[in-house]
N, C-alpha and C positions, 0 to 999 in steps of 0.2 A: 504494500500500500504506500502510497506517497499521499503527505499534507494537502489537505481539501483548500486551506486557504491560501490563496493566492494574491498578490501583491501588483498595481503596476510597476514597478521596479521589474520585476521577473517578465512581464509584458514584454515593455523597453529591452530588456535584454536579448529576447527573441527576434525583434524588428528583421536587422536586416537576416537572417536565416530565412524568417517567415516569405520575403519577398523572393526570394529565391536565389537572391547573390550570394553568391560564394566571397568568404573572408578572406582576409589578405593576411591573418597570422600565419608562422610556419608551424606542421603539427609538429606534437611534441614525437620521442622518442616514444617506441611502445613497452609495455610493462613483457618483461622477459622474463613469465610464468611457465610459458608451452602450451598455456590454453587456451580454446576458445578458436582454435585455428581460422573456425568458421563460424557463423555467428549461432548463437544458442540456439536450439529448437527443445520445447519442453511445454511446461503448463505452470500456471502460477493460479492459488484460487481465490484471488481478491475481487476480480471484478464479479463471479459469480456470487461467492456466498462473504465475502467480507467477515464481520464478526458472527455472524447467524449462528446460532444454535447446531446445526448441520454442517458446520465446519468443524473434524473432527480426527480422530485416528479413522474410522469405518471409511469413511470418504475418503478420505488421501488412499487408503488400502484400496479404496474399489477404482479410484483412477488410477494407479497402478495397473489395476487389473483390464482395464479402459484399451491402457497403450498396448497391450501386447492383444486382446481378443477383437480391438476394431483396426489392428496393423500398423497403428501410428508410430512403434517403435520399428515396426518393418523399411519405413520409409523416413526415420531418420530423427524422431521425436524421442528425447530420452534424459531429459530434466525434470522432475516431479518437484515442485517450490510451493512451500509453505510460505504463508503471508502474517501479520500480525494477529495478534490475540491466541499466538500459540502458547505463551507462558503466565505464569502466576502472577499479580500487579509488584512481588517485591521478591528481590535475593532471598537468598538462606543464611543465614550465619556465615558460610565459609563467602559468602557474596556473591556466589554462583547464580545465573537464570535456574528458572525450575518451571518445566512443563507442566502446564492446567493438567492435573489427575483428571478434571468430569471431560476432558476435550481428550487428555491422549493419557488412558492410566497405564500402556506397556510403556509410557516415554517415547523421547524422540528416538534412541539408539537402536531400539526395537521397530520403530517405524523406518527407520534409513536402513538398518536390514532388511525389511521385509521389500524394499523399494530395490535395492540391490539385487536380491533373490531374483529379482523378476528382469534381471541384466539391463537395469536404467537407472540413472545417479538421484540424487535427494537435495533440495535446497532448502535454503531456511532462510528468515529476516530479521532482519533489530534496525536501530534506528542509530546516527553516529549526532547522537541528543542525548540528554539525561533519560529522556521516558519519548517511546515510539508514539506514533501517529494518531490511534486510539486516542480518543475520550477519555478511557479509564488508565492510560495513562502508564503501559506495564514500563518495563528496567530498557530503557537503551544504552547504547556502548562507552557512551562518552565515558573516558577517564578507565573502562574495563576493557582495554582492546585486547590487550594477551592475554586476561582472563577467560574473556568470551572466545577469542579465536580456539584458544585450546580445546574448550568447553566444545565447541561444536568439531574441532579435527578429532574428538576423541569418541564421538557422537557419528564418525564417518559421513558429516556431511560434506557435499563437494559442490557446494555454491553456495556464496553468500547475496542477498539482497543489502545492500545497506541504505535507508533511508535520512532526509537529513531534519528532522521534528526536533523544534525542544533543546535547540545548537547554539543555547546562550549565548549568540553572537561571536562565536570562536570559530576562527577564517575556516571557508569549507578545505579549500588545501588540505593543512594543516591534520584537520580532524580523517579526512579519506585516507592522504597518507601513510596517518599514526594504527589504521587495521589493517591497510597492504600491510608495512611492518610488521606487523602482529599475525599477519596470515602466514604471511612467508616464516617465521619460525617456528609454526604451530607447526610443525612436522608434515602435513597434509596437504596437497594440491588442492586450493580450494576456488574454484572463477569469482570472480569480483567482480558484481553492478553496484555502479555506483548511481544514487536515487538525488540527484541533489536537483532535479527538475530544470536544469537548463539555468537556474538564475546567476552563477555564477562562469558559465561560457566555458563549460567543461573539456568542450570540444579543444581547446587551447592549451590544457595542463593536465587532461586526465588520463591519455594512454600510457605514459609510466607508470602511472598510478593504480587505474585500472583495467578490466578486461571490457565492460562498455561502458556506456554513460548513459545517464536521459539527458535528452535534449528538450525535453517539453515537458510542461503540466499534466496529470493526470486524461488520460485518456476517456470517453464516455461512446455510448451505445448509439451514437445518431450520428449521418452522416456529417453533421459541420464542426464535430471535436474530430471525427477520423480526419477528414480532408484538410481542417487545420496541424494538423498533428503532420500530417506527409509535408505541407507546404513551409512550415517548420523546418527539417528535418534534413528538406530535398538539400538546401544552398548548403549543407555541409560537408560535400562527398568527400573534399581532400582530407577529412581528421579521418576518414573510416581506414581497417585495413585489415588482416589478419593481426587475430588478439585484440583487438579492438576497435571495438564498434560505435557507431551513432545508435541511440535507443530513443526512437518515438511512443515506447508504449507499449505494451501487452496488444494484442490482438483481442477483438470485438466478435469475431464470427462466430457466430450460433446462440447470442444471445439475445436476438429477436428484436432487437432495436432498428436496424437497418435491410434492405431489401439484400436478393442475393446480386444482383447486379452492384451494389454498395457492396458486400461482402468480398465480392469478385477482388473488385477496383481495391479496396484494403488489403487482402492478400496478395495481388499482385504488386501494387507500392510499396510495400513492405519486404517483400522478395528482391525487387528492383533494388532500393535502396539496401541490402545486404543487412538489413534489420534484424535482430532476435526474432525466432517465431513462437513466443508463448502462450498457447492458447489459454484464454481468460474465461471462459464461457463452462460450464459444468458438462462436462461431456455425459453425466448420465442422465441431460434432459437433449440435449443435441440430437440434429436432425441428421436423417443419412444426406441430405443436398449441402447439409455445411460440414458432415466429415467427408463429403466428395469433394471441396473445395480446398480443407485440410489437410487433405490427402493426393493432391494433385503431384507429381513426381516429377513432372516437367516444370512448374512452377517453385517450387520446390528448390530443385537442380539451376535457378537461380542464386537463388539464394544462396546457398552452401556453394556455387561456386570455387575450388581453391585458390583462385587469382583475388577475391575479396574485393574486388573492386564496388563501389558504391554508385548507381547510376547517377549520370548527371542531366540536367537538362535543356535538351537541344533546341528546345523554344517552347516559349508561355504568350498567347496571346488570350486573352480576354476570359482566360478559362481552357483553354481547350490548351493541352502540355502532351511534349513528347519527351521523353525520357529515353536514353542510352545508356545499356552497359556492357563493359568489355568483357567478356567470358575469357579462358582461361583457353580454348583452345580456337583464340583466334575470332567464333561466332560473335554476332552482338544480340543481344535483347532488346527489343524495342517496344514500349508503354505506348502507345496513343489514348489519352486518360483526358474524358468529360467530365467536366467540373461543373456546368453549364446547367440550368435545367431543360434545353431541349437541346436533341440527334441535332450532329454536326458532320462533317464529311474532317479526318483530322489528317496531316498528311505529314510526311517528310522523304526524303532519300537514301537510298543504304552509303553515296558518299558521304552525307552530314552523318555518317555515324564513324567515321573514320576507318569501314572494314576494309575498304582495299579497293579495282577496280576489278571487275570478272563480267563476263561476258551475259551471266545471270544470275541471280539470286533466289535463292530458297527460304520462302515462307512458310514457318509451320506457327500456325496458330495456337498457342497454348491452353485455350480452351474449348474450344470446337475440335482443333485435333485435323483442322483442316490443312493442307498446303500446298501450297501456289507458287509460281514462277514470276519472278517478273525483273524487270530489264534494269531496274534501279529505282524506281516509285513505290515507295511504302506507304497506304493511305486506307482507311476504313471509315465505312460512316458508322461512326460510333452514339448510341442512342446518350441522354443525360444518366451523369453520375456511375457509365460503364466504360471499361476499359478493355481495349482490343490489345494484346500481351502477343506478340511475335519474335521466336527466335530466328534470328535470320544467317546465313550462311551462305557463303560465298560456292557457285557453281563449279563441280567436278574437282573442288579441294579447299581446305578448310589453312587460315591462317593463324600462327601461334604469335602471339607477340611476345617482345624479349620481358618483357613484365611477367610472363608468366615462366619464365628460365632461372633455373638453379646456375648460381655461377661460384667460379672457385675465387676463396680468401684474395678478398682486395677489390674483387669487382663490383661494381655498384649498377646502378640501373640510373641513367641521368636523361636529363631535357634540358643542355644547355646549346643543342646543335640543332639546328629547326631543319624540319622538311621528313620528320619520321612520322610513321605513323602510330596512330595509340597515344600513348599518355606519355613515353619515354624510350631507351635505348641501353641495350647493355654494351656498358664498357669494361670489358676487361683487364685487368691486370697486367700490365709490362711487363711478362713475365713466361718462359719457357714453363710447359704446362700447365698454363691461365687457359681455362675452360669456360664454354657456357654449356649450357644442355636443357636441353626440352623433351617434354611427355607427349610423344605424338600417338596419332590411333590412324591407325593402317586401316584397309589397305592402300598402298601410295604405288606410283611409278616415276616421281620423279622428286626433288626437293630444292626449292627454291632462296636461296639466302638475301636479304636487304641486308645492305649495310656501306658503311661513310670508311672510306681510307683517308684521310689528309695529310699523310705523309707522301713520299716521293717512290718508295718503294711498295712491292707487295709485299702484305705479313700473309702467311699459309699456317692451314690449318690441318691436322687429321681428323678425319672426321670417323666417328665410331657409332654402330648400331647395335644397340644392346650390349654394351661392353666390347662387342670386335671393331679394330678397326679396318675400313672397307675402303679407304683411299686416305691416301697419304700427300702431307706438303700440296694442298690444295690450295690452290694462289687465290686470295683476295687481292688483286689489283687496285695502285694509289687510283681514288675519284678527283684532286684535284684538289677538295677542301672538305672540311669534318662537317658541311652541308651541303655535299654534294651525296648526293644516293644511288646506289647501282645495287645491282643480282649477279650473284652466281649460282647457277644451275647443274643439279647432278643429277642425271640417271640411276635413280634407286627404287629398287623392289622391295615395297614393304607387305609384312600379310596382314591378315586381320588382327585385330590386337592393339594392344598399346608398345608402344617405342620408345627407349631411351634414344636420342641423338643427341651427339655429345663432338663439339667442336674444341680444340683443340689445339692452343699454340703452341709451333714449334719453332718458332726465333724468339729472342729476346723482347723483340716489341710488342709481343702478345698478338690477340685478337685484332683484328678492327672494327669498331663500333658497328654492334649487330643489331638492326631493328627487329627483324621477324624474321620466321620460316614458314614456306609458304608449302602444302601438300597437296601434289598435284595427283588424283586418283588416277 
């Protein structure tokens, strides 16, 4: 749960996100936990039952039982989070939290195993305040951070919610901080959200800190807190990444406040934006049309992405927004998202998405399931407040960007040379045996390399498939300047499958700045 009341100060803080500009801070460094690779998928039960009577051990045990018998853990759901009013209103003597006996009398220890048993993780919440979010007011962490972290690594839980209620004015920094600290020595890999609602512009100071952040005010059941919450959310893509995330909120679907064309457009924005997907809604009242939505695996396979990238967007007119985002093997996702209340025809191009050029494109519709060819116009007339979701794909071969490449010690992934495409460009290391390598999926017949020489000379590479290598001292030839861009092309049989390729410098100058690889079926 996060604090109902809300401030204009926290308003104002939001402003320019809300609009959809993207800030001109640089992100910070990320929290170097190993979790969270990809952003959370799980449940939290606040917005369904909040403090209600029916929040309880039997409930948490029967959602438990939810994800594995309606397949939610099949398909990639596997966080079960407790929200407030799970403990006593005061410590014990030794000044430990103590779980409500009439809410949970095995404890929570007993409930994170029983959560385990069923091979899905357990979270929990407190508040980084004197007393959580509640009315009655239970034990928050303020001033017990190693107390409590222990408390719950000992309890095998493995996510923390931390809220910011009750924070007698002690800088939020400061207080998130002082329970990363304290999580990181509680012996236990534990994810850290941090709940401080956006007023403090987390997005700027909290991926060392933590695994994601909220961005925004508590979330609600009707389309104008969803759509405020996405528009929020959207102008922040450069803080998101692996390990940490932009958080607009729990998910709404299936809680009967918004239509399913609302529900669509909220699950797919939220996929878009590489958001947490924690379903909020009680799944033992839920409908099969919102666990068909839940459970959508193409929508989904957004989201968790391993490239992490957070869509950004490629135009906002009057309501009617197209969103892009860069997948991990090259494809892009494309949002055409009504805001409007009446059907619009919404349009853009697969070059505004920066895939590449190709003779055609491949539309698969990720809700229909339909797909279409087309020459470079991506357009749908999309009715109010629904969203037409396309993965699109570049004809007879799929492009990987170096963004999505493992490179060896020294190399970095830069954008200070224009004329690449995607977000950036791996540069290698100066250095004999400075590598890059990408995850490709067969079958291929040919493989395509981008990339900027500005020296005078060629640097060559061997190139290796699957660990062998399959050509040797392969010449990158000088382009003239580090933005000048050229191809070199190899005749390679790939099979079906996934593919290591792995390039390879063999001179002292390393690599030359690598944009993509391009795979030609």
């Amino acid at each position: 749960m996060s604090f109902f009341r809300r401030t204009a100060v926290a308003a104002a803080a939001f402003a320019l996100a809300a609009s959809g500009t993207v800030l001109s801070q640089t992100p910070a460094s990320a929290l170097e936990n190993g979790l969270l690779r990809t952003p959370p998928m799980g449940f939290n039960n606040w917005n369904s039952t909040q403090c209600k009577a029916d929040f309880n051990e039997t409930m948490i045990r029967g959602i438990a039982d939810l994800f594995v018998s309606k397949g939610l853990k099949d398909v990639g759901y596997q966080y079960v989070n407790i929200d407030d009013c799970w403990a006593l209103p005061s410590r014990n003597s030794a000044g430990n939290l103590v779980p409500d006996p009439a809410r949970f009398p095995n404890g929570i220890k007993s409930l994170a195993d029983y959560v385990h048993g069923k091979g899905l993780k357990f979270g929990i919440y407190t508040s980084a305040g004197t007393k959580t979010c509640n009315k009655a007011g239970f034990p928050g962490g303020l001033g017990h951070e190693q107390q409590d972290a222990n408390l719950f690594a000992s309890w095998g839980v493995d996510y923390l919610k931390y809220d910011n209620c009750n924070n007698q004015g002690v800088d939020a920094q400061q207080r998130y901080k002082a329970m990363r600290d304290a999580l990181a020595k509680s012996g236990r890999a534990i994810a850290y959200s941090i709940c401080e609602w956006g007023q403090n512009q987390p997005w700027t100071w909290a991926a060392p800190v933590g695994n994601l952040w909220r961005t925004t005010g508590d979330i609600s059941d009707k389309w104008s807190s969803m759509i405020g919450k996405a528009q929020t959310n959207r102008g922040l893509a450069q803080y998101a990444g692996p390990g940490h995330w932009n958080d607009p909120d729990m998910l709404e679907v299936g809680n009967g406040g918004m239509t399913a064309a609302e529900y669509r457009t909220h699950f797919s924005l939220w996929a878009m934006m590489a958001a947490p997907l924690l379903i909020g809604s009680d799944l033992r009242k839920v409908s099969d049309d919102s666990f068909s939505i839940l459970k959508n695996t193409d929508v989904i396979a957004l989201d968790q992405d391993p490239l992490g990238k957070q869509a950004t967007v490629l135009s906002s007119n009057a309501g009617l927004v197209v969103y892009s985002k860069v997948l991990a093997n090259g494809d892009r996702a494309v949002a055409l998202s009504n805001e409007t209340a009446s059907t619009a025809t919404i349009s853009t191009t697969a070059s505004a998405t920066g895939i590449g050029s190709a003779s055609s494109y491949t539309l698969k519709d990720l809700w229909s399931k339909a797909v279409r060819t087309t020459s470079g116009t991506i357009s749908a007339s999309v009715p109010s407040h629904a969203t037409v979701l396309y993965r699109v794909s570049r004809a007879g071969g799929a492009r990987y960007e170096a963004e999505s490449a493992t490179l060896s010690a020294g190399g970095t992934i830069d954008s200070n040379h224009a004329g690449f495409s995607g977000t950036g460009f791996a540069n290698g290391a100066n250095a004999v045996g400075s590598y890059v390598e990408w995850q490709v999926t067969g079958p291929a017949s040919a493989l395509t390399f981008g990339y900027a020489n500005g020296t005078t000379a060629a640097r060559p590479v061997d190139i290796a498939v699957d660990g062998t290598v399959v050509a040797t001292a392969v010449p990158f030839p000088a382009t003239g300047a580090w933005t000048t861009w050229s191809t070199v092309t190899r005749a390679l049989a790939l099979g079906d499958g996934t593919h290591a390729i792995r390039l390879t410098a063999t001179s002292a100058d390393g690599p030359a700045n690598l944009d993509y690889l391009d795979v030609t079926r």
